[in-house]
Each structure stands twice: as structure tokens, then as C-alpha cells.
N, C-alpha and C positions, 0 to 999 in steps of 0.2 A: 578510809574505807578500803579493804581489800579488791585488790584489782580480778578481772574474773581469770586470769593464768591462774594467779595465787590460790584461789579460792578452788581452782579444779585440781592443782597439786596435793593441796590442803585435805581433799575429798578422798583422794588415792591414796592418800599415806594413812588415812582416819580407816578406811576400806582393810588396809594392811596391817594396821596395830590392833582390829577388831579380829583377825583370824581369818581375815577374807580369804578366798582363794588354799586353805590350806587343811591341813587334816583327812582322814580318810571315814570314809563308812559314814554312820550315823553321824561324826564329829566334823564331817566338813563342811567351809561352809563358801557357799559362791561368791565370786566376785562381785557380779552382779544379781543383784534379786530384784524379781518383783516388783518391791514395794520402791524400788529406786528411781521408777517409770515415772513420770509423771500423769501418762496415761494408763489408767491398768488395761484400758484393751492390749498394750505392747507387749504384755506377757500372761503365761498358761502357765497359772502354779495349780501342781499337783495338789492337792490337799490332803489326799490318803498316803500314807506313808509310804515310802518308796519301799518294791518288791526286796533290790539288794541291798540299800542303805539301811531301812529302817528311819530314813528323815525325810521331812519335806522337798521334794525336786520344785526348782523355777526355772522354767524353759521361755524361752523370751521370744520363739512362733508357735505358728501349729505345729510346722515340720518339726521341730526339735519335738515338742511333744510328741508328733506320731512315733520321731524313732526311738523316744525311751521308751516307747511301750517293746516295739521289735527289741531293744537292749532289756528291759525286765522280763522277759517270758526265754531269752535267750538262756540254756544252761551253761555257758562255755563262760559267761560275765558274772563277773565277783565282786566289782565296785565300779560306780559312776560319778563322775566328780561333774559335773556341769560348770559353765560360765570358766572357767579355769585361766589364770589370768597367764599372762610371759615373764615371768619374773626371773631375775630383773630387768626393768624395763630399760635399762640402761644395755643390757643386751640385743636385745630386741632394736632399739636406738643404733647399735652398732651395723648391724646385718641389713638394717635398711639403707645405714650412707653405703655400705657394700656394692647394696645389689640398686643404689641410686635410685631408689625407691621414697616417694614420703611416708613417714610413719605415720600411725593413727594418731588424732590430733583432733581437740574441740578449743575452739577459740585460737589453732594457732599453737596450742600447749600440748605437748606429747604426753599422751595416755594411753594406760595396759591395756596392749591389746587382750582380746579373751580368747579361747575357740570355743566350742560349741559341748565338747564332750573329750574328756580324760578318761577311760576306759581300761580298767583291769578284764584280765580274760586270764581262764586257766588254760595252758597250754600242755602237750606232753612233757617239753621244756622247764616245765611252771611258770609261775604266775607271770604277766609281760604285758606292761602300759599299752595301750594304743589312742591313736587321736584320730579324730572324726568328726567334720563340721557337715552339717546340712542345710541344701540351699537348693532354692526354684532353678532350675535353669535361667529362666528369663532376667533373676537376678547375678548371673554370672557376669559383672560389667570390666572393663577394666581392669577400674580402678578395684572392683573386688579378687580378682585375681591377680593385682598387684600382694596387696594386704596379705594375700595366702600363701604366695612367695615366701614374704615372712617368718609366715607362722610353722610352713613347711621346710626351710632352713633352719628355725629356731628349734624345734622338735628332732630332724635330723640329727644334729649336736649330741645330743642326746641319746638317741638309738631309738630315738620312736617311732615308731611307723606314723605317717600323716596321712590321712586321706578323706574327700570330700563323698557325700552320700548324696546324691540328685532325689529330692521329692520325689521325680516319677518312676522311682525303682523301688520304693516303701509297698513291702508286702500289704495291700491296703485290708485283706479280709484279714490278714494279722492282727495288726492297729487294732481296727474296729473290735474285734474278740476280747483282744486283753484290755481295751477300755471298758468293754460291757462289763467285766467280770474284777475289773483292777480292786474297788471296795471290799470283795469278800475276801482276798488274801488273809486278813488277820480277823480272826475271831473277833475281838475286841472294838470294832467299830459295830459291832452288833449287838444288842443287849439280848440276855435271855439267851442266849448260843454261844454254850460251851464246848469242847470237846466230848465232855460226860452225856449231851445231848448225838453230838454226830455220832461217837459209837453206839449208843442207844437206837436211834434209827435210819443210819445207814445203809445198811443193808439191804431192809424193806422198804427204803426210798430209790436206791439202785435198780432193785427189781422191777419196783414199780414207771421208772424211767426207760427200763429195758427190753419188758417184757416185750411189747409192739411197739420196738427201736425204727424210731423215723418216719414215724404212721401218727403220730398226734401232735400236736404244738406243744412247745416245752411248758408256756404259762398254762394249760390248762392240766397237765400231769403235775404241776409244782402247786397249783390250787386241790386239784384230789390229793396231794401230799399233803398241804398244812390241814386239812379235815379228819383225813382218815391216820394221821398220826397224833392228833392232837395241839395242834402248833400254832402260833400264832399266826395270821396271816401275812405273805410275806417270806416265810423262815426258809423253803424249801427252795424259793428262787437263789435264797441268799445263801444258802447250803451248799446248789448244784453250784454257783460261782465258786464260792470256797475249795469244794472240793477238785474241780476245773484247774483254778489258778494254781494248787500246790500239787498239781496232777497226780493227785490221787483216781481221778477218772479223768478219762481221755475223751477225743473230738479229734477232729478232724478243723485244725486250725488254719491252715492255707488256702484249702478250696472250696471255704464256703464262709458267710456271715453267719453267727448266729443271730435268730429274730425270736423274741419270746414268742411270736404266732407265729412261729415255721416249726416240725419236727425236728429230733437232731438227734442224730446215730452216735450213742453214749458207752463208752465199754468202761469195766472199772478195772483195781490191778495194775501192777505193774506192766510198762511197754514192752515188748518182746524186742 
């Protein structure tokens, strides 16, 4: 019978020959997923395709989730690599007798470490990695900012910039905006709504959103919209997200929550 070292080595090299941890865009894929949990409460998999990838995100808290929504509404970000392993772990191994540090370890047996988020960004420069893990304060113990020592010399190496993102600095009316609106980015998770439809009644759905901007609840203008456009019920709410998410119309995303029973002050067009 395989001893349980064996058996967690066994795990990480299966993780590694499967393409774990590697590839960019739609084709990468995490170290860690989801489905590896034993518990699925332990992770928030996006289901709706990711804004920059185009593939499924598995963020393994809330926080990770809250910040890829701040990283998908970001224009400056161009790919998101989540769960991103240290490879080779035999590096990672090295940096830690260094800095006399224990390495990440289950059962005793050293395992890849991950961080949180591998991050393209367009710069003036072009394009430029960055690393970014998200954590509670209250989780800041130690022995976890031993770990990050780590992760922040192993990165270093490298030219990447490292740095930790604290829960309580997450823009939270941000979050909350592009969770509301995350599903209508692509067309295609909506039947019956195509583009042939948005230019069709875009314009007299705008107006109709604009005319008395901030003075009525948006579900009750997105209901006189599917009526008086002919539309299924439903289509306009899922329009105004669309059009929202690929800012084709604009809001005001910082200082405020959108609430389907609150107004919301709508302009369309390009940003100035």
C-alpha cells in the first residue's frame, strides 16, 4: 500500500503532467481547483466565464473572489492565472533552508506552494507579470507570513513584483457591481439575445433609462423595457448588465451599489 508522502508526491506530479499550473488565457489551467476540495464550501468557482480568460476561475475564499472581480472590470489587466503553483518546488525547497524557514508541507512531505493570483497588466512599458495574494488581516499569523517570505523571494528571482491585497481595502461597491452584472458580459449565456437584437433596441432602451436618470428604480424601467420593446421578460435587465460590463454605458462604479430597486444615473458612449 502506498504510504500517504508517496501518495501526496504522486498527487503533485499527476497535477503537473495534467498542465496544471501552466498555459495562459482561456488554456490555463490552476494548480489547485475546486473540485480538489473535499469540501465544496472551501471554494467559489466562478461559473460564468472569466471577463479576461474566457475560462472558468476557481478562487478557493470569498476574498480571492471579491478581488477577481476588482482584476475583471480592471482595463490595465490582460490575463489572470489563479492558484499558480512555485515551480520548481525544488526552488522554492531551496529559498526556504535559506531563509530557515519550513516549507509548505502535508503530512511532513513538501508540496507546491501556490499564490493567489499571477497577473498580466498592460503597462507603458508592455505587458509585465505581477503577483498578488489576498488575505483577512486577522489571518495574517506567523507562520503565514513566514510562507510569504517565500513566495516573495521566489517571485523576486524573477523580476515580479509580489504583494499582499488586505480584504479591508477591496473596493466593496466595486465587487458587489461587477458580481451583479458578471453573467451578461457574453451574449451567449442568454438565449434569444443577440447582438442583431442590442442594435435593434438599444438606443430606445437607453433613452428610456435616461430620460428621468436617477428618479426611478432600474427593475421597473428594465420591465417597461421588455413590454414596450417586445422582449421577453427579463431581456432588458440582462441588456442593461451587458451593456454595463463591456462599457458600452457607463455608472458610477465606486460610489455606489447598484440595487434593481434603487435608480441609477446611466450615460451611454464613450468615456470622456
Amino acid at each position: 500500500m502506498m504510504n500517504r508522502g508517496n501518495a501526496i508526491r504522486k498527487t503533485q506530479m499527476n497535477r503537473l503532467k495534467d498542465g496544471r499550473g501552466q498555459g495562459y488565457g482561456k488554456d490555463y489551467k490552476p494548480f489547485i481547483q475546486v473540485s480538489d476540495n473535499k469540501t465544496p464550501s472551501e471554494g467559489y468557482l466562478i461559473r460564468e466565464l472569466g471577463w479576461k480568460t474566457g475560462r472558468i476561475h476557481h478562487t478557493l475564499s470569498k476574498e480571492e473572489c471579491r478581488y477577481l472581480m476588482v482584476l475583471s472590470w480592471s482595463d490595465a489587466v490582460v490575463d489572470i492565472r489563479e492558484q499558480y503553483p512555485l515551480t520548481p518546488i525544488e526552488r522554492s525547497i531551496e529559498i526556504a533552508e535559506q531563509l530557515n524557514i519550513k516549507h509548505a508541507n502535508k503530512d511532513n512531505t513538501p508540496v507546491h506552494a501556490t499564490t493567489d493570483f499571477l497577473i498580466t497588466i498592460e503597462t507603458e512599458k508592455g505587458l509585465e507579470d505581477v503577483v498578488r495574494t489576498v488575505k483577512v488581516p486577522s489571518d495574517l499569523t506567523p507562520r503565514t507570513l513566514e510562507l510569504f517570505q517565500i513566495e516573495k523571494n521566489f517571485f523576486k528571482e524573477q523580476g515580479i513584483d509580489w504583494g499582499i491585497i488586505l480584504s479591508t481595502h477591496l473596493p466593496m461597491n466595486l465587487v458587489k457591481n461587477v458580481e451583479w452584472m458578471y453573467e451578461g458580459k457574453y451574449l451567449e449565456s442568454r438565449q434569444g439575445i443577440d447582438l442583431e437584437v442590442i442594435d435593434h433596441i438599444s438606443e430606445a432602451f437607453l433613452h428610456l433609462l435616461t430620460k428621468d436618470n436617477g428618479q426611478i428604480p432600474i427593475q421597473k424601467l428594465c420591465q417597461q423595457g421588455d413590454k414596450q420593446l417586445g422582449l421577453e421578460e427579463g431581456s432588458c435587465m440582462f441588456i442593461l448588465k451587458h451593456q454595463l460590463s463591456n462599457k458600452h454605458w457607463h455608472t458610477d462604479m465606486i460610489n455606489q451599489q447598484i440595487r434593481m430597486s434603487k435608480p441609477l444615473f446611466i450615460t451611454g458612449g464613450s468615456r470622456q
